[in-house]
C-alpha positions as CSV (number, residue, x, y, z in Angstrom):
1,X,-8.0,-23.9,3.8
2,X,-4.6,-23.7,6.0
3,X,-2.5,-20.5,5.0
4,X,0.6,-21.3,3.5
5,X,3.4,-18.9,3.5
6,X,6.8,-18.6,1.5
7,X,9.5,-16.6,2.1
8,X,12.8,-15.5,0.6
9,X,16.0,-12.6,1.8
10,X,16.1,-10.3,-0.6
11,X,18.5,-7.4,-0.1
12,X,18.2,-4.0,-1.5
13,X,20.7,-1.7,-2.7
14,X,20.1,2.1,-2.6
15,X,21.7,4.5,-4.7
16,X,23.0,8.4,-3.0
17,X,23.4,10.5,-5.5
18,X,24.1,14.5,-4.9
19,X,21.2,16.7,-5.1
20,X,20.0,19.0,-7.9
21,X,18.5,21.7,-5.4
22,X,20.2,23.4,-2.8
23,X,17.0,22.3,-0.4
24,X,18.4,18.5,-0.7
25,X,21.6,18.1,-0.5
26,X,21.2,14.2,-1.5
27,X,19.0,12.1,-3.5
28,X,18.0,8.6,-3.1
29,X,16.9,6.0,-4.8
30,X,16.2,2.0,-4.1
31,X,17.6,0.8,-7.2
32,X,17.8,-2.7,-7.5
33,X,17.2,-6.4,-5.2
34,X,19.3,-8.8,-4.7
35,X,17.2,-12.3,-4.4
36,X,18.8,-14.5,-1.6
37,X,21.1,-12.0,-0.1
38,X,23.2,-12.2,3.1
39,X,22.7,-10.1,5.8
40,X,23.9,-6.5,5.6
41,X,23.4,-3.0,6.9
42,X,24.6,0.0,4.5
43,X,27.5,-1.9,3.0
44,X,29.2,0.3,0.3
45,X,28.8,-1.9,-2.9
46,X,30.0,0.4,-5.8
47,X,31.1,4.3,-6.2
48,X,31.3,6.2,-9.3
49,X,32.5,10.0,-8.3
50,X,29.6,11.6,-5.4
51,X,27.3,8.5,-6.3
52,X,27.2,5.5,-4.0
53,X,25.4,2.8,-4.1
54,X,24.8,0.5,-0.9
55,X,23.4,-2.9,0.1
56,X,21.0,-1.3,2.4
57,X,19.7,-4.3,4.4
58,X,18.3,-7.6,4.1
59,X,14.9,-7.8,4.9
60,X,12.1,-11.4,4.2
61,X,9.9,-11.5,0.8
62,X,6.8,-13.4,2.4
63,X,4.4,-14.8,0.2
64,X,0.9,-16.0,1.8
65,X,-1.3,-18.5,0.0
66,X,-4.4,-15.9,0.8
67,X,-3.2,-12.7,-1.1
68,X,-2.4,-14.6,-4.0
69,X,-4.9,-12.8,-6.4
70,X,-2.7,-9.7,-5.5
71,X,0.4,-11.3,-6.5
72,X,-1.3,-11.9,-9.9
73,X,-1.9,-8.2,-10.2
74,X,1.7,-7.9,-9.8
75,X,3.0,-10.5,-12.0
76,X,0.5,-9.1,-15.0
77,X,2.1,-5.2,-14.7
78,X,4.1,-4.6,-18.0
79,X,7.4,-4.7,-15.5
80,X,7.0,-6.4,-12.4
81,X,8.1,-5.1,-9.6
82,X,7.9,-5.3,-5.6
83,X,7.3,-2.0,-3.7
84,X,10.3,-1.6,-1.0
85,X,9.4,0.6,1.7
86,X,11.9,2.8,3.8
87,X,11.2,4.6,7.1
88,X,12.9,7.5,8.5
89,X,15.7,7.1,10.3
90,X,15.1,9.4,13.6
91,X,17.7,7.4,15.9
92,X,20.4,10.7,16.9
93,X,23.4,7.7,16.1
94,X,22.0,7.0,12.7
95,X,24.1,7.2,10.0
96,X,22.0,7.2,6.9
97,X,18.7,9.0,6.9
98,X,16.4,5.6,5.9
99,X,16.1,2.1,7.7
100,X,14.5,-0.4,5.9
101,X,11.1,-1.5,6.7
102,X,9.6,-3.5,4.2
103,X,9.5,-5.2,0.9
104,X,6.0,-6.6,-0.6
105,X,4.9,-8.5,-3.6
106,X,1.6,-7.8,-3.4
107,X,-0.1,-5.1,-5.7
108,X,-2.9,-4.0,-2.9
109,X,-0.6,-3.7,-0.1
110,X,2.1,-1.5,-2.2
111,X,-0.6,0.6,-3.0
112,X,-1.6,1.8,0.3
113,X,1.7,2.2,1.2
114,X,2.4,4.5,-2.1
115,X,-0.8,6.4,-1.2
116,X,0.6,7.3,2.6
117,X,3.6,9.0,1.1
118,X,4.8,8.0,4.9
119,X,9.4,7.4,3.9
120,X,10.9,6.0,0.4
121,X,8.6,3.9,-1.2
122,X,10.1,2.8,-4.6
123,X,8.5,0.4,-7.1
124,X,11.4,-2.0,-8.3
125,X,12.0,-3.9,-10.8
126,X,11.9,-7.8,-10.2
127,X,14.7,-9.7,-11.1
128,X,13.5,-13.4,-14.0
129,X,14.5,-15.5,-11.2
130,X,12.2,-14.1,-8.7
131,X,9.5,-13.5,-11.2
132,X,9.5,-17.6,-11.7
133,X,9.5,-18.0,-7.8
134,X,6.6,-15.7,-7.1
135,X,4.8,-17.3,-10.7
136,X,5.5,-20.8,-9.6
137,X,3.9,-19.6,-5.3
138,X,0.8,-18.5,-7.6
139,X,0.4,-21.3,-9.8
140,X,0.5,-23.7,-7.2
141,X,-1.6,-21.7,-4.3
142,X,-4.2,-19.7,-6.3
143,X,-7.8,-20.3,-5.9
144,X,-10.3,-18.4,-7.7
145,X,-13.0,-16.9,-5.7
146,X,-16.5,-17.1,-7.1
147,X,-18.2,-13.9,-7.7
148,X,-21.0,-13.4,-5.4
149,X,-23.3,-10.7,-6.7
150,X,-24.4,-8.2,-3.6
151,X,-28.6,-8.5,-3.3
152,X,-30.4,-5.3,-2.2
153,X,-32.4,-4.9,0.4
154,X,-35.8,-6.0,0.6
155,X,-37.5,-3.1,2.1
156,X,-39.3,-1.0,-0.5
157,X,-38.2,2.6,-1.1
158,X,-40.8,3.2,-3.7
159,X,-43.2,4.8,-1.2
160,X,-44.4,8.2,-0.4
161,X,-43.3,9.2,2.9
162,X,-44.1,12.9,2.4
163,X,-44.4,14.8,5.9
164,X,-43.3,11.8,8.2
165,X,-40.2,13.3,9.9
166,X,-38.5,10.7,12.0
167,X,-39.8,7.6,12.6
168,X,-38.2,7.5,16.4
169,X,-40.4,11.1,17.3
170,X,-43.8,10.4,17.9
171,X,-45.8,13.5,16.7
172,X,-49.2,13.9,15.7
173,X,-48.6,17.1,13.1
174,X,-46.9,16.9,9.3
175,X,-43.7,17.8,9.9
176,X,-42.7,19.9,7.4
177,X,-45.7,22.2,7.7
178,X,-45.4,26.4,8.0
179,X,-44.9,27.4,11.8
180,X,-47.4,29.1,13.3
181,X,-46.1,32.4,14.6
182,X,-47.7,36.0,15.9
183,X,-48.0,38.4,12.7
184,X,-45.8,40.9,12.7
185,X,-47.3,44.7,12.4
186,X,-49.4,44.3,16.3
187,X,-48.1,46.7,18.1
């Protein structure tokens, strides 16, 4: 079967808002996709008072006919969403903290990277339109795996083994019997 692949911009807006703590002086959120998007890095989209919201970056949705199982997983949740992923920012020049990494529609791979705890990783909520596109991938690419069930071993376990130690040492004695030693109270 030849892997097929899809792939759509979609741009993601992050929301600054001021911090509750006096250890974070900002808080940020990815807030929202924008399916199709142009290319854009921190564009300021909308301010209400300290709170800004920005078109972060563009970055590829790509869909691959083999992880389609996963996507199902995503399209069952009771919201779906796509896991956007944002890296630290470590360049001296930078100007926000965050550059955007990645953006993933697959349940499995969203996982691991919310299990790393490695930047911003947000769950967000997928837009109808890009629900139908991803629906439409999986309806047309899916195909089910059959379930093979795992055999054991053939080799029985069911025997007694006492006092045989391991198999590579060649000894002539059980193993696991009392040492022989000099009894103590000679002297």
């Amino acid at each position: 079967m030849a892997l097929i692949r899809a792939s759509m911009p979609i741009g993601i807006v992050v929301r600054k808002t001021p911090g509750v703590t006096r250890w974070a002086a900002w808080a940020w959120k990815v807030t929202a996709l924008l399916p199709g998007a142009g290319p854009a890095d921190w564009r300021e989209l909308r301010r209400e008072g300290e709170a800004v919201e920005y078109h972060a970056a563009t970055l590829p949705l790509d869909l691959f006919s083999t992880d389609t199982e996963a996507y199902q997983v995503t399209l069952s949740a009771r919201i779906p969403g796509l896991v956007v992923v944002l890296r630290d920012d470590d360049a001296e020049d930078a100007a926000m903290p965050w550059k955007p990494a990645l953006v993933t529609a697959s349940a499995y791979e969203g996982q691991d990277y919310m299990d790393s705890g490695d930047g911003l990783i947000e769950l967000v909520p997928m837009p109808a339109g890009l629900i139908a596109w991803v629906a439409d991938f999986v309806a047309t690419h899916y195909v089910e795996e059959p379930f093979l069930k795992r055999r054991r071993d053939r080799e029985r376990i069911d025997l007694v083994e006492d006092g045989r130690g391991d198999a590579r040492i060649r000894q002539m004695a059980d193993v696991y019997r009392a040492p022989r030693g000099a009894v103590r109270g000679d002297a």
